[in-house]
Each structure stands twice: as structure tokens, then as C-alpha cells.
C-alpha positions in Angstrom: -47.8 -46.3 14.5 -47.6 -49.6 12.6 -48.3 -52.5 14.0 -46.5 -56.8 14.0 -49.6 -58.3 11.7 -49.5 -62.1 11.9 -51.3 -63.9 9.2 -51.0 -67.5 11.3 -50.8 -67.5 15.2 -50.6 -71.6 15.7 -50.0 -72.7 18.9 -48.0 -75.7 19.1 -48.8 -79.0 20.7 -46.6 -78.6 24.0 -43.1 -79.2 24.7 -43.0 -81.5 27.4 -39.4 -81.8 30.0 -39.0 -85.2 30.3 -36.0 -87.8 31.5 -35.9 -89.4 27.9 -35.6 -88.4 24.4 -38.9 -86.5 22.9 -40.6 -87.6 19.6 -41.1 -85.4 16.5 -44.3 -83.2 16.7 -46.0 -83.0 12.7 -48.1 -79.3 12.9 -50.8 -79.3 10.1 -50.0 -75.4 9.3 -48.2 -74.9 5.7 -46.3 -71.9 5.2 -46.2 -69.8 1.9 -42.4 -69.5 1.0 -43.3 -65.1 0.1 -44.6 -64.7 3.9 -42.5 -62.8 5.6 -42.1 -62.9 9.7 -46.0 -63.2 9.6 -46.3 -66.9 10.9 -45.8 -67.3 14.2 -45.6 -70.2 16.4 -46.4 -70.5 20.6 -45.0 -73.1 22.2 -46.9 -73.8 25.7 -43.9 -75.4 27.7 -45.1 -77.9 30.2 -42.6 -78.8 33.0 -43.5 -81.6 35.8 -43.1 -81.5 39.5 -39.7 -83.6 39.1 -38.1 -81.1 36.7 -38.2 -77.7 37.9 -37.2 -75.2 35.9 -37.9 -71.3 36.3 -37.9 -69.1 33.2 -35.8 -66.6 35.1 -32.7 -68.8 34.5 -33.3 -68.6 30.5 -30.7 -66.9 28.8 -31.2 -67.6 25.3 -34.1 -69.6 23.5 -32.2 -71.2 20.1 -34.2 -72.8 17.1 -32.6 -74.8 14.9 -34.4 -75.1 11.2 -33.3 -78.4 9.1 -34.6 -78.3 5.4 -33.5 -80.4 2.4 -32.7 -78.4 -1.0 -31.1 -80.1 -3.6 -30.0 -83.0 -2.3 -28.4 -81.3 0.5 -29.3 -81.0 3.7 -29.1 -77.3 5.0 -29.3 -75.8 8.9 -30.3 -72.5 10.0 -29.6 -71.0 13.2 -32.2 -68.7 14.7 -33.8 -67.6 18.3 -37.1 -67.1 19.9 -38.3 -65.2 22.7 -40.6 -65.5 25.9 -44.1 -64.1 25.7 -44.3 -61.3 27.7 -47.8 -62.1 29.0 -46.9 -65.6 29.4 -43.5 -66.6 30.9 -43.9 -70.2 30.0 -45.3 -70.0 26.3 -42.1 -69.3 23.8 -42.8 -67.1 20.9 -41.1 -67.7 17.4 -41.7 -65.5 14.3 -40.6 -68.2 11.5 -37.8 -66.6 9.9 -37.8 -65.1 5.8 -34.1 -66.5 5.6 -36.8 -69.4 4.4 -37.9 -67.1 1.7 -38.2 -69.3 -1.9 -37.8 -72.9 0.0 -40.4 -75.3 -0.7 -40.8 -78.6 1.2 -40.8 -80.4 4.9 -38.8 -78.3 7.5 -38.0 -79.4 11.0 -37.6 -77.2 13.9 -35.6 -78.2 16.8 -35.7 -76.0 20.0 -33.2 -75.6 22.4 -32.8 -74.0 26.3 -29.4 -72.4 27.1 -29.7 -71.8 30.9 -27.4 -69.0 32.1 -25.5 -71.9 34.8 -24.6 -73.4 31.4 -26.6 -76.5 31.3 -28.3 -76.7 28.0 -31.7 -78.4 27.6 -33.1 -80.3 23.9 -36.9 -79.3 24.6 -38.9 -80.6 21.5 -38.9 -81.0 17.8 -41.8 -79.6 15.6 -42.5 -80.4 11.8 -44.1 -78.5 9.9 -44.4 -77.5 5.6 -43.2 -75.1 3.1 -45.2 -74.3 -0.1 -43.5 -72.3 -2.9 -45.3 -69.0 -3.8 -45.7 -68.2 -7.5 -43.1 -65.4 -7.0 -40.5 -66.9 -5.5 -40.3 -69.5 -8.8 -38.1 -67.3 -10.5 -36.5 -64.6 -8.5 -33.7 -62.9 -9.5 -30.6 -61.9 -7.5 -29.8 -58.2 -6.6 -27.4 -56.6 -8.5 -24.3 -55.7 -5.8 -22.7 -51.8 -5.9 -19.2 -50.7 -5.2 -19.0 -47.3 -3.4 -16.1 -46.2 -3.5 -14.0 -44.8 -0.2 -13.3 -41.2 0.2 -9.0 -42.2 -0.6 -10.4 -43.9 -3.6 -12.1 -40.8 -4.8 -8.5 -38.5 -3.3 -6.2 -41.1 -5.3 -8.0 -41.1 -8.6 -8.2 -37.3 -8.4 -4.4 -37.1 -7.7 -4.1 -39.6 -10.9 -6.3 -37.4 -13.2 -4.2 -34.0 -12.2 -1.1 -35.5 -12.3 -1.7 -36.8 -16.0 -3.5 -33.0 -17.0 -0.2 -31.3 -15.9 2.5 -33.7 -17.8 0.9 -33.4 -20.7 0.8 -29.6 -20.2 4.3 -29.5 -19.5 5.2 -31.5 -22.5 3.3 -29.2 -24.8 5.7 -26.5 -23.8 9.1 -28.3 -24.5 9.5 -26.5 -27.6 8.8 -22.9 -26.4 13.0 -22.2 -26.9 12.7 -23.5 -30.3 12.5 -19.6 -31.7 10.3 -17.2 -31.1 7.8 -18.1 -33.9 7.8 -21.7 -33.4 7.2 -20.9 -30.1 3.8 -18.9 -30.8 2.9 -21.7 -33.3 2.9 -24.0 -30.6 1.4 -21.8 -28.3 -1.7 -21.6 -30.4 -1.3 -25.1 -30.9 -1.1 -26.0 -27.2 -3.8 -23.5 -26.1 -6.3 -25.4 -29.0 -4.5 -28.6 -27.2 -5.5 -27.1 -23.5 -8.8 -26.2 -24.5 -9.5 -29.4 -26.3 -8.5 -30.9 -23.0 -10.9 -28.7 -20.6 -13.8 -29.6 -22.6 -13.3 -33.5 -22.3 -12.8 -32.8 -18.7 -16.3 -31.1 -18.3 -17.8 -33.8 -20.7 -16.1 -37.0 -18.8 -17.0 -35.1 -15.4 -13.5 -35.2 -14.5 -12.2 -32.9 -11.9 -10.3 -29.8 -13.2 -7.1 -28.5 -11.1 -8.9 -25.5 -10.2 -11.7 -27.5 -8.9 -9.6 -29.7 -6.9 -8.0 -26.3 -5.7 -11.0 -24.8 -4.2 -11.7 -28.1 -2.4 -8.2 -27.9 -1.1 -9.5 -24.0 0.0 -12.2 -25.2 2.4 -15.3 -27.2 1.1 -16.8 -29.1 3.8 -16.9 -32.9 3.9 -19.2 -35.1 5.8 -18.9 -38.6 6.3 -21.6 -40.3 7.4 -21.1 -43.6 10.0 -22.5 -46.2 12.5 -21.2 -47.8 15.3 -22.9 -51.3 16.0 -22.5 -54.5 17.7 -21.7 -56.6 13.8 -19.2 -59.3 14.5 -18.5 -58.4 18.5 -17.1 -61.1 20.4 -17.8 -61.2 23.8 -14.8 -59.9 26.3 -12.8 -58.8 23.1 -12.0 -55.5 21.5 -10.0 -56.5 18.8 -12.8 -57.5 16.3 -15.1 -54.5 17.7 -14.3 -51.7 20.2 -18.0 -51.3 21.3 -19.8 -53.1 24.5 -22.6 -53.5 25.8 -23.9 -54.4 29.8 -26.7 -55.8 31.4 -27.2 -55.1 35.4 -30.3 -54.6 37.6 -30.5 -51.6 40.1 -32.9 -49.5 42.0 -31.7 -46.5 40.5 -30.4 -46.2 37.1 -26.5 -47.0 37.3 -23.8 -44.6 35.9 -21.6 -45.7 32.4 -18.3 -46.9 35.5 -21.2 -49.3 37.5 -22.1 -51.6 34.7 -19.7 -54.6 34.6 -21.5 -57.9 33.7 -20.7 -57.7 29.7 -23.3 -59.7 27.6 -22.7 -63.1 25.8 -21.4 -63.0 21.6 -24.8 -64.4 21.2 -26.4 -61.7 22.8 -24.1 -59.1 20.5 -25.6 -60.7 17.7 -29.0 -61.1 18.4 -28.8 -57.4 19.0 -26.2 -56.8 16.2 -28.9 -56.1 13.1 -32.8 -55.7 12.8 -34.0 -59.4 12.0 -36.5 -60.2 14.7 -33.6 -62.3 17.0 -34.5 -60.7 19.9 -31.9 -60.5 22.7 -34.4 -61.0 26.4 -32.6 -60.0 29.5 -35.1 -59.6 32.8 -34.6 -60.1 36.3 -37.7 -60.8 39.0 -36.0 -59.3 41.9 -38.1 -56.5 43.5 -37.6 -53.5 43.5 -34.5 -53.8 40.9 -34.7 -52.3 37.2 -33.2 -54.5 34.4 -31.0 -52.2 32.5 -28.6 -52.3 29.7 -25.8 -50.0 29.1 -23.9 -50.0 25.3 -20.4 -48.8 25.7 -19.4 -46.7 22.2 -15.7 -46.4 21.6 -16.3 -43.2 19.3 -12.3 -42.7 19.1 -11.4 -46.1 18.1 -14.3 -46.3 15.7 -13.0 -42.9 13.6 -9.6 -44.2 13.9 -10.1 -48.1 12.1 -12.6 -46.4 9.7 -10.2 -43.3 9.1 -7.0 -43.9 9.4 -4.6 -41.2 9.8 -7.1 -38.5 10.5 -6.4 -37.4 13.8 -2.9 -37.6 13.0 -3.5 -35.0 10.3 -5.4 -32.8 12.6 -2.3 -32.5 15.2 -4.3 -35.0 17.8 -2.1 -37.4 19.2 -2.6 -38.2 22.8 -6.2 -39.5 24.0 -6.9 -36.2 25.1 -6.1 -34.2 22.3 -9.0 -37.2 20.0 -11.6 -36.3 22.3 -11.3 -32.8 22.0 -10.7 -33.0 18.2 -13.6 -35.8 18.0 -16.3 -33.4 19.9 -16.1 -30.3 17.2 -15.8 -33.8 14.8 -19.2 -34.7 15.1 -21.0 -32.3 17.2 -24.6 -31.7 16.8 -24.5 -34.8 14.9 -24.8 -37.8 17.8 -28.0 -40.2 17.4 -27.8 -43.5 19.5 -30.8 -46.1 17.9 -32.2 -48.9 19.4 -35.3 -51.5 18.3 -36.7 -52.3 22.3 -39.3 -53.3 23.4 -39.9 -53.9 27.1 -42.0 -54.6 30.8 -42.2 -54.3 34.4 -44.5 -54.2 36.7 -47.5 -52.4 37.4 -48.0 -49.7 39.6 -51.8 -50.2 40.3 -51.9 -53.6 40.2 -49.5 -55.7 41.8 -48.4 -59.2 40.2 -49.5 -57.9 36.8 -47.0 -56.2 33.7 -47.5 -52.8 32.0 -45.2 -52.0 28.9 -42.4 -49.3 29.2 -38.7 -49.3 27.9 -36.8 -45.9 27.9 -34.0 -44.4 26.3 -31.1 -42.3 27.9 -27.3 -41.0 26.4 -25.0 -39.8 29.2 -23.8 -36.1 29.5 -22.6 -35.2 32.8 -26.3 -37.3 33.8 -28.4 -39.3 32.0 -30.5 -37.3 29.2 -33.4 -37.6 27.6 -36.7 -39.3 27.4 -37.3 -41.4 24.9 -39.9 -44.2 25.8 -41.9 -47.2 24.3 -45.2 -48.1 26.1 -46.5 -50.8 23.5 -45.5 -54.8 24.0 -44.1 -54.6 20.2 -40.8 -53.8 19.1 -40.4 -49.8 18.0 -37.8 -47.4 17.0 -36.5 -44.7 19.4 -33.8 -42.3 19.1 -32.7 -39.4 20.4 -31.3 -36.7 17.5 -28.7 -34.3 16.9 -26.5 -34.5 20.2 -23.7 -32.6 20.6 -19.8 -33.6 20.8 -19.9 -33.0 24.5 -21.5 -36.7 24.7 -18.5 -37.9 23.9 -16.8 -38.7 27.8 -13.0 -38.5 28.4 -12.8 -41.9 28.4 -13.6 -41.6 24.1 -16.6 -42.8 24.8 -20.9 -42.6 24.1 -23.0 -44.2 26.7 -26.7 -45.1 26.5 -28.9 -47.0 28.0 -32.4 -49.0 28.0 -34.2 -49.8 31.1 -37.1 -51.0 32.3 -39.9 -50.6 35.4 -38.8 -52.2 38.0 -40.0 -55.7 39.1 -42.3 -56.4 42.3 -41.0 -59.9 42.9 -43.5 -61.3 40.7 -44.2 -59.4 37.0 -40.4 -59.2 35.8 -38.4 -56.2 34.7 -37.8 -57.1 31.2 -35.5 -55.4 28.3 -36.0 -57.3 24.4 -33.3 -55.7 21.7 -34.1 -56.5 18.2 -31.1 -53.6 17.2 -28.8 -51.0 18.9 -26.2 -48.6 17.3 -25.1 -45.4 16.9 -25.3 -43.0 14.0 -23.0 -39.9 13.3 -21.5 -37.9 11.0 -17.4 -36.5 10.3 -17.2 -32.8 9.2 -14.1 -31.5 8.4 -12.7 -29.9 5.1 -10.1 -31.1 3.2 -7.8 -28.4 3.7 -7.7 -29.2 7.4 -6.5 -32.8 6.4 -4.1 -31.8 3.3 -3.1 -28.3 2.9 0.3 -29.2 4.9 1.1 -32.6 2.9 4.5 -32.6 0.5 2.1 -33.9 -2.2 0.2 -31.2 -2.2 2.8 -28.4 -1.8 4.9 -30.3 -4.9 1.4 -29.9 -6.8 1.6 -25.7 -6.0 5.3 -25.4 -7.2 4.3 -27.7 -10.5 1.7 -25.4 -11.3 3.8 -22.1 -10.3 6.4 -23.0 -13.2 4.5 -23.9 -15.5 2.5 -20.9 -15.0 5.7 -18.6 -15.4 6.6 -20.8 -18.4 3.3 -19.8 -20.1 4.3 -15.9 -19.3 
């Protein structure tokens, strides 16, 4: 198993609560602009008698990264995360969205308390250096993949155009008998020309699209994820996710405290912004629960298909979504996490597990190192899918003894599976397909 390699641990000067503003820190570390999320910075954060401030009531650790390029002053938005080991040392992995810069960067750290009060805790400068490789890199080259109606449509396009020119060819058939087998041989050198430009151009014959239309199986391959979720809104995003503490681990109806839209995003994509949620209550589990809307994922990214397929009433989707995608479930998630230890009190030991809901929760997938690490859980069938449409799983924590916190960090979370259907079962029944079969019936009693 691979492990986080840092090339510069620097810990900071510290970041000091005070009742006034806080002066600029210089750090004598440079950082090479071709590193990448191998500097990191500690922050020791020193808070006096007179401003009391327990690390429990953190909700979100935000970095903000000024540089200068061009004449133009740019911002980048970022977060860090509490050391496990040390609950008032803040970790930060300086981000490769500073890949190619060169010059003075200031970093500006921020405390979102989850009362609301925000607090400005210190400001740190530091420099960039340009690597050789990053003087002249150039950009990727972007790819259109085109959607399965793209690929239906130009098919359609293709047939349509093969079969009016066919039908053309034959116009002068009634012309007399032997102009008629003079264009016969004609069209047939015509037809044959024509097959051999569709084999060479790799176009699609019509008896090729025919024996797709006779039952070749299709699979579509999709995520779900947390990319652009707003908090307490289903409109951008039908997926949730919860975070609650409990002795026991809670069913998919007891979780009910939704996270924050910076929370979804932090645990939206694998970037190292880390989403932290803990509690120190003993005895209580910190737990997080991500709500899948499987039916109104297939339905925005397929319109029209349970339509096709007869389905109609919620129901009737979650029957027709189980044989859907059965056998081909995989919920994701980048965790890493902590509670306390069984054999010695007030200490941490490192465990996160993984779960997906059946009639219980299932499974055991588990990460015992303090880094983050990739666990799944493969090849799940339909019946995952609850009446409700939807796939729930969960990551949880060992409890907390009232000291050594129960804490869950999410780098990523989503949901792979696949669509297998075959065409037929989505077109067979169409008018555009059945006017295709009577085209091809008279012409072929034309040609006899």
C-alpha cells in the first residue's frame, strides 16, 4: 500500500488568537512550482486563557492563497484539516492548482465555527520557484465523446440516406423490361459500390443496425457524486449526504442533520480538501450517511428510458432499475478516520469502515492507517436499491471516550454503476423504427 511522501514538513511559526489584527508571518521555505501535494505546512495554533476556543466547534479550516501573475492579482480558495494526533496543530498540503506559478504567495487562514462566527487566524508568506518543466508546458488537448442519441441519430442519418438512394435507383424499373435489367445491373454495381464504402468509412450497414435492433446488449457506464450539490436542494443534484453521532450505527430514515455545500464539495472530487466531521461525546460514533437517488440519476442522464421500458410510477423504476444495474453497484469513498482506543484510554487508534444498506448494513470494508485510502465494496446487486429509489452507505468511526474524538475525513465519495439493456427493449416498438421495416419490405418486393 502506497504511502502520502512529503518532501518538506515545515512547521509554521504559530498562529496566535488575539483581540487585534495579526501581522504577516515571512516562512523561509521555497516551493518548486512541479511539486505536487508534497509540501506541507503545520500550523501550531496557540489560544490564551481569554479566548477560549475548543477544536470540537471547527467546522471547516479555509485557506486563502493570494499570488500576482501578470499584473493581476489572483485568489485561490482551498481548506486544511486538523492533525489527527494533534487537535490544535492544522495541517495543509499546499495545493498543485499552484502548479507553473513562480513568485511571493500569501496564505491567509481562516476558522468557520459551526455557531457561525468566523475567526481571521494568521497570515503566512512564503515563495514559489519555477521548475524547468513548468517553462513551457503545453495544454491538454480536450475530447468530445459523443452520447449514445448522438451515435442513434447519426446511424438513423446514415440508413435513411443508404435507402433513398436505393429507392431512386429503381425509379426506372417500368421503363421496359430491358431497360429495366440494364439498370438492375447498373444499380446492383451502384449497391455494391455503396457496401464497400460503407465497410471502408466504418459506417453502419442496415443489416448491422438490424441485428442491434434484435438484441445486442448495451452497457452504460455511470457515477453518482456530490459535483455541484447545494446544500438543502435537489434541483442542482438529487444525492445527500448526513453526518450524526450514535452508539449504534443509525438506519438510512435516522440520519437528518444534512452537511454544509462546502462540505459537498470538499467531498465532491479527489483533491486533498478534506471534509473533517468528529464529535467527543463518549460513547457516540461519528457517522456519515450518503443518500443516492439512483432513479433520478438514470432519469436526468437518460431521459425517456423508463418511459420506454413501460415504467411509470415510482414503483414500477425501482423494479425496472434493480434488473437495470444488478450485480453492477460499487459505492467509493477516499476516508480516512479515528476513535479511541480500546486499551488505552485518552489515546486514538485509526479505523473508518465502509457499509451499503440491504435490508441491514453490509459489508466490511475498513481502513486502519491515519492516511487517506480507497475502499469499495464491488459488484452489488439491484436489490440495494430501497423503495424509496434509493443507495445508502455509510462511513463511521470508533466511538469516542470523552476525550480521543470519533473522527470521519472524506477526501471523495460516489457511486459507480453500470445500465444494461439492449436496444430492442428501448426501440423495437417506436413508429421510426417500424416505418424503417415497411421501407425496406417494398423495396425488397420492388427488387423481386
Amino acid at each position: 500500500m502506497s504511502t502520502n511522501y512529503f518532501k518538506q514538513e515545515l512547521v509554521t511559526p504559530d498562529a496566535t488568537i488575539t483581540n487585534g489584527a495579526h501581522k504577516r508571518q515571512t516562512l523561509e521555505s521555497v516551493v518548486y512550482s512541479y511539486d505536487n501535494n508534497v509540501s506541507k505546512l503545520i500550523i501550531p495554533v496557540a489560544t490564551p486563557k481569554i479566548f477560549e476556543l475548543d477544536f470540537e466547534d471547527v467546522e471547516t479550516i479555509k485557506v486563502l492563497l493570494t499570488v500576482t501573475q501578470d499584473g493581476v492579482v489572483k485568489k485561490i480558495e482551498d481548506t486544511a484539516t486538523i492533525e489527527a494526533n494533534h487537535r490544535r496543530r492544522i495541517s495543509y498540503i499546499i495545493t498543485d492548482r499552484l502548479k507553473g506559478y513562480a513568485g511571493k504567495v500569501i496564505m491567509n487562514v481562516y476558522l468557520d465555527l459551526k455557531n457561525g462566527q468566523q475567526i481571521d487566524l494568521a497570515e503566512y508568506g512564503f515563495t514559489m520557484v519555477r521548475s524547468a518543466i513548468d517553462q513551457n508546458m503545453p495544454e491538454i488537448e480536450e475530447f468530445y465523446f459523443k452520447s449514445l442519441d448522438d451515435v442513434i441519430t447519426s446511424l438513423q442519418v446514415k440508413v435513411d440516406q443508404e435507402l433513398e438512394n436505393f429507392t431512386n435507383g429503381l425509379s426506372g424499373i417500368n421503363e421496359g423490361l430491358a431497360t429495366a435489367a440494364d439498370t438492375m445491373n447498373q444499380l446492383m454495381v451502384k449497391v455494391d459500390d455503396n457496401q464497400q464504402k460503407i465497410i471502408n468509412q466504418d459506417i453502419v450497414t442496415i443489416s448491422d443496425l438490424s441485428s442491434i435492433f434484435s438484441g445486442k446488449e448495451i452497457l452504460l457506464q455511470t457515477t453518482a457524486n456530490f459535483i455541484n450539490k447545494v446544500s438543502a436542494s435537489v434541483v442542482e443534484n438529487p444525492h445527500r449526504m448526513f453526518s450524526n453521532m450514535g452508539k449504534d450505527t443509525l438506519n438510512p430514515n435516522q440520519f437528518d442533520y444534512e452537511i454544509s455545500s462546502t462540505s459537498y464539495s470538499d467531498s465532491a472530487e479527489l483533491d486533498n480538501r478534506i471534509y473533517t466531521t468528529q464529535t467527543k461525546v463518549a460513547d457516540q460514533k461519528r457517522q456519515v450517511c450518503s443518500r443516492f437517488d439512483l432513479i433520478a440519476d438514470i432519469e436526468y442522464k437518460n431521459p425517456g428510458l423508463f418511459d420506454s421500458l413501460g415504467a411509470t410510477t415510482l414503483a414500477q423504476k425501482v423494479v425496472t432499475a434493480r434488473k437495470l444495474v444488478d450485480g453492477t453497484i460499487r459505492p467509493v469513498a477516499y476516508v480516512s478516520g479515528s476513535g479511541a482506543s480500546s486499551t488505552a484510554p485518552g489515546t486514538s487508534r485509526y479505523q473508518v469502515n465502509l457499509q451499503i444498506y440491504g435490508t441491514t448494513w453490509h459489508g466490511g470494508a475498513t481502513n486502519t492507517t491515519n492516511k487517506i485510502t480507497m475502499l469499495e465494496y464491488k459488484n452489488q446487486t439491484g436489490q440495494r436499491i430501497q423503495d424509496d429509489g434509493c443507495v445508502y452507505v455509510v462511513l463511521y468511526a470508533p466511538p469516542s471516550d470523552g476525550t480521543a474524538p470519533s473522527v470521519v475525513n472524506i477526501d471523495q465519495v460516489y457511486l459507480e454503476y453500470q445500465i444494461k439493456f439492449k436496444m430492442s427493449d428501448l426501440y423495437a416498438k417506436k413508429s421510426e423504427f417500424d416505418a424503417l421495416t415497411a421501407r425496406v419490405t417494398v423495396l425488397e418486393s420492388k427488387v423481386k
